[in-house]
C-alpha positions as a Markdown table, in Angstrom:
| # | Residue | x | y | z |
|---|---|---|---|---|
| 1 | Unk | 60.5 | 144.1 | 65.6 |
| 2 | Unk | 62.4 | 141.8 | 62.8 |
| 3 | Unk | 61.9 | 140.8 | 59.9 |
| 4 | Unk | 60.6 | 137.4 | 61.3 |
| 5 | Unk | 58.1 | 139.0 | 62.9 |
| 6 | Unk | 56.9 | 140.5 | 60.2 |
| 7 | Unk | 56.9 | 137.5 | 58.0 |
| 8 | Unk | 54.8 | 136.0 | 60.7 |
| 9 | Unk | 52.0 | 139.0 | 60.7 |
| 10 | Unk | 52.1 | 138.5 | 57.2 |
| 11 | Unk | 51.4 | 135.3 | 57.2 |
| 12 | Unk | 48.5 | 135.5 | 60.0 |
| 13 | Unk | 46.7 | 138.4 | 58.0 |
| 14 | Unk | 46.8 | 136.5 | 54.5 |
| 15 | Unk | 49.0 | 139.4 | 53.3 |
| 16 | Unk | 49.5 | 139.2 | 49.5 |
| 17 | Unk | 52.9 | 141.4 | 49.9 |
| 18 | Unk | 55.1 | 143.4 | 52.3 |
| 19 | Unk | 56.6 | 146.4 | 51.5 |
| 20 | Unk | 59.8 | 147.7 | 53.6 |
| 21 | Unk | 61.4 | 151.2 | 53.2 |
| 22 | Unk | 62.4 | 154.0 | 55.0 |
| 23 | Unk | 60.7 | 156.8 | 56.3 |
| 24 | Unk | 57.6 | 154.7 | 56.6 |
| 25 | Unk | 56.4 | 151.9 | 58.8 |
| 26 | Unk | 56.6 | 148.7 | 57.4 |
| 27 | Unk | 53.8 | 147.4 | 55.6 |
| 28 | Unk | 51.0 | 144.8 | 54.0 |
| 29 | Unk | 48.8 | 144.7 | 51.1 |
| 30 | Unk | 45.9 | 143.1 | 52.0 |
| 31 | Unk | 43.4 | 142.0 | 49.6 |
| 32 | Unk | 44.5 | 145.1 | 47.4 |
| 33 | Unk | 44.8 | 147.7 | 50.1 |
| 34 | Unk | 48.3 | 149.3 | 51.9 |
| 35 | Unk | 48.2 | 148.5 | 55.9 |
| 36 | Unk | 51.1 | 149.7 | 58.3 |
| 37 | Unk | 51.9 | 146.9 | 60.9 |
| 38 | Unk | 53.2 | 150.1 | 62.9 |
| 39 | Unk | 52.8 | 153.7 | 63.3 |
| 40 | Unk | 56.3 | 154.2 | 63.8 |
| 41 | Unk | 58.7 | 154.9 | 60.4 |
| 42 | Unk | 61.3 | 153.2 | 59.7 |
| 43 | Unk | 65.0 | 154.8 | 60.0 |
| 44 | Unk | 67.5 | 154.0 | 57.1 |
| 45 | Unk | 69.2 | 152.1 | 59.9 |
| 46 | Unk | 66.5 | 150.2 | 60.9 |
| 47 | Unk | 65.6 | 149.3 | 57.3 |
| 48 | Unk | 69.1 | 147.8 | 56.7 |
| 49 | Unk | 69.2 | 145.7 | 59.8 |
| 50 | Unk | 65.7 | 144.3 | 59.0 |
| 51 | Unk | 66.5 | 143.4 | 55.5 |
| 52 | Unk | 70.5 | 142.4 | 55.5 |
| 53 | Unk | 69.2 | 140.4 | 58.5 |
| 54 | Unk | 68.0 | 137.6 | 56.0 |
| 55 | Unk | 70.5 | 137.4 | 53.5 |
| 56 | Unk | 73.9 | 135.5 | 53.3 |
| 57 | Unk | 77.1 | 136.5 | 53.0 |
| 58 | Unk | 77.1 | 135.7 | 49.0 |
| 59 | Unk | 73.6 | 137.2 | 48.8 |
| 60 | Unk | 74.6 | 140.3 | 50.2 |
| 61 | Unk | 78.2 | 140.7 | 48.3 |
| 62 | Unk | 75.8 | 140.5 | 45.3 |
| 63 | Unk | 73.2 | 143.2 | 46.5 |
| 64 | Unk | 76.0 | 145.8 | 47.3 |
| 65 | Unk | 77.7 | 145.1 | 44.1 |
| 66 | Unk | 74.5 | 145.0 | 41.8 |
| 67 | Unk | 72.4 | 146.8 | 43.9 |
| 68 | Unk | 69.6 | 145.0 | 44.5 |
| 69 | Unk | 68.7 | 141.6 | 44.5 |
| 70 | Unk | 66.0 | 138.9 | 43.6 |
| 71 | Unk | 65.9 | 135.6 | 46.2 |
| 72 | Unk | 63.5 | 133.4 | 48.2 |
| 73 | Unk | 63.8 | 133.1 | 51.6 |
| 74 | Unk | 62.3 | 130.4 | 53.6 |
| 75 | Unk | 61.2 | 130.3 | 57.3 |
| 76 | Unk | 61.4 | 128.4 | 60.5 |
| 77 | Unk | 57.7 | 127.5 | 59.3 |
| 78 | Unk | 58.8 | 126.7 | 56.2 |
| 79 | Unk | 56.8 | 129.2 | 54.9 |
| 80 | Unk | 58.6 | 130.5 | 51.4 |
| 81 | Unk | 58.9 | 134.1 | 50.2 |
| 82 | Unk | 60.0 | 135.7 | 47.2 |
| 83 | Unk | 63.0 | 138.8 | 47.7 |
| 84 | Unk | 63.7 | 141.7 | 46.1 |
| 85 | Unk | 66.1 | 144.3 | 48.0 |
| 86 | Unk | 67.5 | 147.2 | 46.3 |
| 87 | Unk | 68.9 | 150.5 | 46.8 |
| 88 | Unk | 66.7 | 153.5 | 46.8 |
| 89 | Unk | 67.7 | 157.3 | 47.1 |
| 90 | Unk | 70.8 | 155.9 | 49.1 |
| 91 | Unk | 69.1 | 153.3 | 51.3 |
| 92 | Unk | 67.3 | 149.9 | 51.4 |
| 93 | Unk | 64.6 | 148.7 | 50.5 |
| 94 | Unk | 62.3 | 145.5 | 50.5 |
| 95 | Unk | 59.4 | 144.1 | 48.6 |
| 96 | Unk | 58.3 | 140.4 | 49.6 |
| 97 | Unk | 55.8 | 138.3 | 48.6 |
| 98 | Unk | 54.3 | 134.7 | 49.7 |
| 99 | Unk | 55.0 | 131.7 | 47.8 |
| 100 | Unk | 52.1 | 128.7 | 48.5 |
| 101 | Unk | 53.3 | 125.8 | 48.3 |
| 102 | Unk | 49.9 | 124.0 | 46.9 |
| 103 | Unk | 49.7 | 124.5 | 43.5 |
| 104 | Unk | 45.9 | 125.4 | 42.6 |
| 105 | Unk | 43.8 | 123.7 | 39.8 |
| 106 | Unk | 42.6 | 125.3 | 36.5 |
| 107 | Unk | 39.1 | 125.1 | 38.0 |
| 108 | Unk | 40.6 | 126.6 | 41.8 |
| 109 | Unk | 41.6 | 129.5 | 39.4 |
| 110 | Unk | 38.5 | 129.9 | 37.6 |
| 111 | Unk | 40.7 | 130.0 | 34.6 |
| 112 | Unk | 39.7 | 128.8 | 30.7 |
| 113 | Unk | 39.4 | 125.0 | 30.3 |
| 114 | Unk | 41.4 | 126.3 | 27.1 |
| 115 | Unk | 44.6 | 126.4 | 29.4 |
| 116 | Unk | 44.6 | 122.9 | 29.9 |
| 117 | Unk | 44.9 | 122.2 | 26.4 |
| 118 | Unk | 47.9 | 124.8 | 25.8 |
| 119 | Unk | 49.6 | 122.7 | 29.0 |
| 120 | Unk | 48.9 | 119.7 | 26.6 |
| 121 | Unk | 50.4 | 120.7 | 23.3 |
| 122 | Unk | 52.9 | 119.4 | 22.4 |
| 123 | Unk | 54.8 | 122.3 | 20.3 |
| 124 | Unk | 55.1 | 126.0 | 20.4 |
| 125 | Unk | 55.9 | 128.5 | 22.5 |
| 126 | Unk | 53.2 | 129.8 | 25.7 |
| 127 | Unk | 53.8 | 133.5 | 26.7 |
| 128 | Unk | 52.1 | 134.5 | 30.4 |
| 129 | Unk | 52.1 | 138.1 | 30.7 |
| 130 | Unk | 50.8 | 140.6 | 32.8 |
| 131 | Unk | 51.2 | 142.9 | 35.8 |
| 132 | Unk | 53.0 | 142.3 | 39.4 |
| 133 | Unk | 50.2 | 140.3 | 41.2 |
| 134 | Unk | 48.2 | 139.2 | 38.6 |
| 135 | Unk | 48.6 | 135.3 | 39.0 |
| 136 | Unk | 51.5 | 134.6 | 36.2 |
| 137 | Unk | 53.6 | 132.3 | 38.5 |
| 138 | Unk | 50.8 | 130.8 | 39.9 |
| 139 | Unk | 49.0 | 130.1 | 35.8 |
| 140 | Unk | 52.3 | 128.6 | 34.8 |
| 141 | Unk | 52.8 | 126.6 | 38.2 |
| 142 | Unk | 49.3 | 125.2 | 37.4 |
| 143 | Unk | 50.0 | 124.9 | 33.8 |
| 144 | Unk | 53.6 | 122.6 | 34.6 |
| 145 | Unk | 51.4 | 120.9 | 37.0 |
| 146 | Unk | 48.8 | 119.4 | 34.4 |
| 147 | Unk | 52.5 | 118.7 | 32.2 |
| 148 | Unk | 53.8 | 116.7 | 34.9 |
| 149 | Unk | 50.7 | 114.9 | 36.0 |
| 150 | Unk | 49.4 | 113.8 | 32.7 |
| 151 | Unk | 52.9 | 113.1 | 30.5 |
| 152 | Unk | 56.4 | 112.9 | 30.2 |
| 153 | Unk | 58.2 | 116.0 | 29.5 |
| 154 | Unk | 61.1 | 118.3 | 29.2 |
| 155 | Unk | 59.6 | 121.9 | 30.9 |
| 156 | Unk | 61.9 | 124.5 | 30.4 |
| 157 | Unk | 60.6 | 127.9 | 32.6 |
């Protein structure tokens, strides 16, 4: 199996991450809960090849000097993901995560109708915050959306 591979299971079972390390099999969190794609755990070996697999030459003279690294990775079915690779206890591992491309409405999100009126002002300073895969990316994509579709801006991220 490769990392494509996995990408495309991902994909198939609506998988909100994928989680890569050794000594376990590779796997998905789906709607909240941890599902192996195999029963068979992964060597340090095996993890390596599956994640170095991805990256280029720059990316990965930057993960073995900083080790770890942040990137996005697109595939074949131009399907985005967001990276992270790092070193841990003395071998790889990899967290990714889907990156839709639509960009969801404040009432898709079932968010405030208060947030549209922040993405309107004109002055100060918005904060998101929260925990890993809680919706931040996808509040402020939605947020620079209403910017862009309503008036003329600068948007600094």
């Amino acid at each position: 199996m490769n990392i494509h591979a996995i990408f495309k299971i991902a994909i198939e079972h609506n998988a909100s991450d994928i989680i890569i390390s050794k000594g376990s099999p590779p796997a998905l969190k789906i709607n909240g809960e941890l599902r192996t794609i195999t029963k068979k755990p992964l060597t340090a070996s095996m993890t390596e090849k599956l994640l170095l697999e991805i990256l280029t030459e720059e990316q990965r003279k930057v993960l073995e000097k900083e080790r770890e690294i942040d990137f996005s990775y697109q595939t074949e079915d131009d399907v985005r993901f967001r990276g992270n690779i790092f070193l841990q206890r003395g071998s790889y591992a990899g967290a990714f995560r889907p990156i839709s491309s639509e960009i969801p409405s404040i009432e898709k999100l079932n968010l405030p109708g208060q947030l549209y009126d922040l993405a309107m002002s004109r002055e100060g300073l918005i904060l998101v915050t929260g925990p890993t895969g809680h919706g931040k990316s996808t509040t402020v994509a939605c947020m620079i959306d209403i910017i862009n579709t309503h008036r003329k801006a600068h948007i600094i991220t």
